[in-house]
N, C-alpha and C positions, 0 to 999 in steps of 0.2 A: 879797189875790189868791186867786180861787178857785183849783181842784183843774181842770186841764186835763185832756178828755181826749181832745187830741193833742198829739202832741209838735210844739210848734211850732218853728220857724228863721227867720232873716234873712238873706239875698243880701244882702253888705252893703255890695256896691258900687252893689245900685240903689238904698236907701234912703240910702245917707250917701256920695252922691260926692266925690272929692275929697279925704278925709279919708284917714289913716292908720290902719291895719288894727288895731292897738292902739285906738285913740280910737273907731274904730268896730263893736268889740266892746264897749267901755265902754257905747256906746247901744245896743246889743243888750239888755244887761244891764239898763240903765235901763227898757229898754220891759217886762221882765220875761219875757224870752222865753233858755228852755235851752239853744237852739244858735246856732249860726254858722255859714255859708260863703261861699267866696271863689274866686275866679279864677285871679288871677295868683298864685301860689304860689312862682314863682322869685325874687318881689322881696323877699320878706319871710326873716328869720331864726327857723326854727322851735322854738328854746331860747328867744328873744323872746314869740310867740304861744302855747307852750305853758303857761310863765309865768303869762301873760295868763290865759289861759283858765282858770288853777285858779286865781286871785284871784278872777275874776269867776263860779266856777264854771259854763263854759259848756262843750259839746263842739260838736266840728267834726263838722257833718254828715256834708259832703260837700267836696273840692276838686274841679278843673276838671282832669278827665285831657289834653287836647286844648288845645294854643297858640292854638286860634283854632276859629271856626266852620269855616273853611275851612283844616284845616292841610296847606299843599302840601308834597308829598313822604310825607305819613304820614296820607293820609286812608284810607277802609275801603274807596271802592265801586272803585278803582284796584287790581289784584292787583302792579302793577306797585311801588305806594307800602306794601305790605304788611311790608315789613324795618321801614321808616322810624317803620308804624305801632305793629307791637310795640317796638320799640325805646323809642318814645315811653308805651306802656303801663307797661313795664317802669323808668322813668324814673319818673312818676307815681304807681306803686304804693308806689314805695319813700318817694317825699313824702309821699302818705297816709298814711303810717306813723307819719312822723317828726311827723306833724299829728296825731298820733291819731286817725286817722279811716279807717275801713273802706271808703267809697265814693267812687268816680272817675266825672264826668259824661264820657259818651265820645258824639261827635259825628261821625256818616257824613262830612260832608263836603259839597259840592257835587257836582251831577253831573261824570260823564266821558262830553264828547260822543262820542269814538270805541267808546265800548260802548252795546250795548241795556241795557235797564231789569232784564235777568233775568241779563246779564254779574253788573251792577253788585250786585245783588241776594245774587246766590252768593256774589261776594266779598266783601261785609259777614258772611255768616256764616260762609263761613271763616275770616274776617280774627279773631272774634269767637270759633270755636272754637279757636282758636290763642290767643289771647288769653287763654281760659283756662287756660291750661297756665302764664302768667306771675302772675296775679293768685289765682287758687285756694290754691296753696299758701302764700298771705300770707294768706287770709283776707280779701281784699278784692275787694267788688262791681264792676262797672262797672253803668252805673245808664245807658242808653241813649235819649236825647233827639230826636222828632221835633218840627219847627221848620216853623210855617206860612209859607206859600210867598205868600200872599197879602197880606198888610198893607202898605198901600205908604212904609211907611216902618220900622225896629226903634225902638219909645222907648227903650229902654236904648241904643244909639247912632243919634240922630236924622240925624247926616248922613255915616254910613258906609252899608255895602251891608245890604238890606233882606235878604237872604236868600235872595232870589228863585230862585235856581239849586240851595240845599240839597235834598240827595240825598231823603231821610226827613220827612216832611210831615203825613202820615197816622198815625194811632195802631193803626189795626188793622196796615197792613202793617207796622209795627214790633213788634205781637203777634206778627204772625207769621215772623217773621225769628227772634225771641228763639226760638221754641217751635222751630226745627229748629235754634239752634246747644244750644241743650236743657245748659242749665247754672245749675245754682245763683248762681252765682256772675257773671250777667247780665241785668239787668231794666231796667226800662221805669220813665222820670224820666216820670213823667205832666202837662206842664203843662197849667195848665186855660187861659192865657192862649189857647196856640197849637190848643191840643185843640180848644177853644171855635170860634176862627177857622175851623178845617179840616173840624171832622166836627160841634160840637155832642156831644147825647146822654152828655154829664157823667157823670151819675148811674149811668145802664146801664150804662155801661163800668168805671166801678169794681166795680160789684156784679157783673160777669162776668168780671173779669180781674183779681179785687185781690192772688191767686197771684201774680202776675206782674210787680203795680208797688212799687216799695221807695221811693221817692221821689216828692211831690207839690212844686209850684211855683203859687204863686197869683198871679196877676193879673187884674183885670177887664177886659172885651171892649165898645167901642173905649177904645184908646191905653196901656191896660199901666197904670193905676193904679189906688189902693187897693180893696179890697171897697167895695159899696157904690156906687160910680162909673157902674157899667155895669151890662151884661145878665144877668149869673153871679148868680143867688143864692144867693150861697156858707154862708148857713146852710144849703141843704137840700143842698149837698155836703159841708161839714162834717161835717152829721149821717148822710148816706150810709158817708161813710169812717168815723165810729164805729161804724155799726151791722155794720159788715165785721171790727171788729176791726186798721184798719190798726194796724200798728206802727211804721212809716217815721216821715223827719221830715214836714213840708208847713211848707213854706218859702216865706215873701214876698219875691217877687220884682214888683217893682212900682217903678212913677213916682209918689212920691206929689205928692197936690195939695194937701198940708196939710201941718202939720209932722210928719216923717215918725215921732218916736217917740210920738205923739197917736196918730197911724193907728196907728201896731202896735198899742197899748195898748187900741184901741179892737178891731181885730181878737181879738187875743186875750180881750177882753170877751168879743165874739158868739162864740166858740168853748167857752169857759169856762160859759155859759148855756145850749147844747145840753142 
């Protein structure tokens, strides 16, 4: 194995569905890859995974702050859901912990018809500077994901809701939401799957905004799988985020169409050769 230089990860419920969080840190490990993350965090025993993780030497990137794309009662762009939602951060920080792991993916939500777009707007960052007051003093991120609005189906769940209605879509307005709740301890999950779908210009945007993103998620553009597949040429974004100095993970989050620890092992090749 060469000398990576990124830290790579695995979302390992889109590569190893099905499977068992244990079993599917084991193929994390097989594919040769440092870390892990995962989603559902309430099903699993964190004495169990922590275990795990120092056999197979790997750390948790990231857990999933938010019970769903759309978590009603505690989403951001509602002021109304605003208890529900720190209550929910403050809930999650403390998982991160017991995960080892400093970063929570936090998710706006769907729109709220009875507010304008500039209601909904404020309330994410107040909901977000409040937010810091829970998560800072733990040392732990929130790492804040916009989700393209466009693709008419999610490959990671092919016959649930596409997303259509999620609040946050765009990457720059998510730049700029982060830069007036103005905290350390709040940045921008860059995916290139949905970034790709929504705005395009990859490249630029890391090299203008990599201050700002602590977390990378890869998939190729159409259908969400491996590098390679599609439109993304993720060696000249690879080599973008080395020449910035990322530090984050960039975590495969993808459908794959082969057998999935082939693809990592292949991925982590083309990264490994930059």
């Amino acid at each position: 194995m060469g000398a990576s230089p990124l830290k790579l990860s695995v979302r390992v419920e889109a590569l190893f569905p099905g499977m068992a969080l244990t079993a599917q840190m084991e193929k994390v490990a097989e594919a040769g890859y440092p870390g892990y993350e995962f989603g559902d965090w309430r099903a699993v025993d964190p004495r169990v995974i922590i275990a795990q993780a120092g056999r197979l030497r790997l750390a948790c990137a990231c857990i999933v702050g938010n019970k769903s794309v759309n978590p009603k009662g505690m989403g951001l762009c509602d002021p109304a859901e605003r208890p529900g939602f720190l209550a929910e951060i403050a809930t999650s920080t403390e998982a991160a912990l017991r995960f080892e792991s400093k970063q929570i993916v936090v998710l706006t939500g769907f729109k709220v018809p009875h507010l304008s777009r500039e209601q909904q707007r404020a309330s994410i960052v107040e909901g977000l500077k409040r937010a810091h007051d829970v998560v800072a003093p733990r040392g732990v991120t929130m790492i804040v994901e916009p989700i393209n609005t466009l693709a008419k189906i999610e490959p990671l769940n092919p016959t649930g809701n596409n997303h259509a209605d999620y609040f946050l879509d765009h990457t720059a307005e998510a730049l700029d939401l982060l830069r007036q709740v103005k905290s350390p301890y709040c940045k921008l999950l860059f995916d290139l799957y949905h970034a790709q779908i929504m705005d395009g210009n990859l490249i630029e945007t890391i090299r203008q905004n990599i201050a700002d993103i602590a977390h990378v998620h890869v998939g190729d553009v159409p259908g969400r799988h491996e590098p390679g597949t599609g439109e993304i040429h993720h060696p000249s974004v690879f080599r973008a985020l080395r020449e910035v100095g990322f530090q984050g993970f960039v975590a495969m989050e993808y459908v794959p169409l082969q057998d999935a620890v082939k693809t990592l092992r292949e991925v982590r090749k083309m990264v490994e050769s930059l």
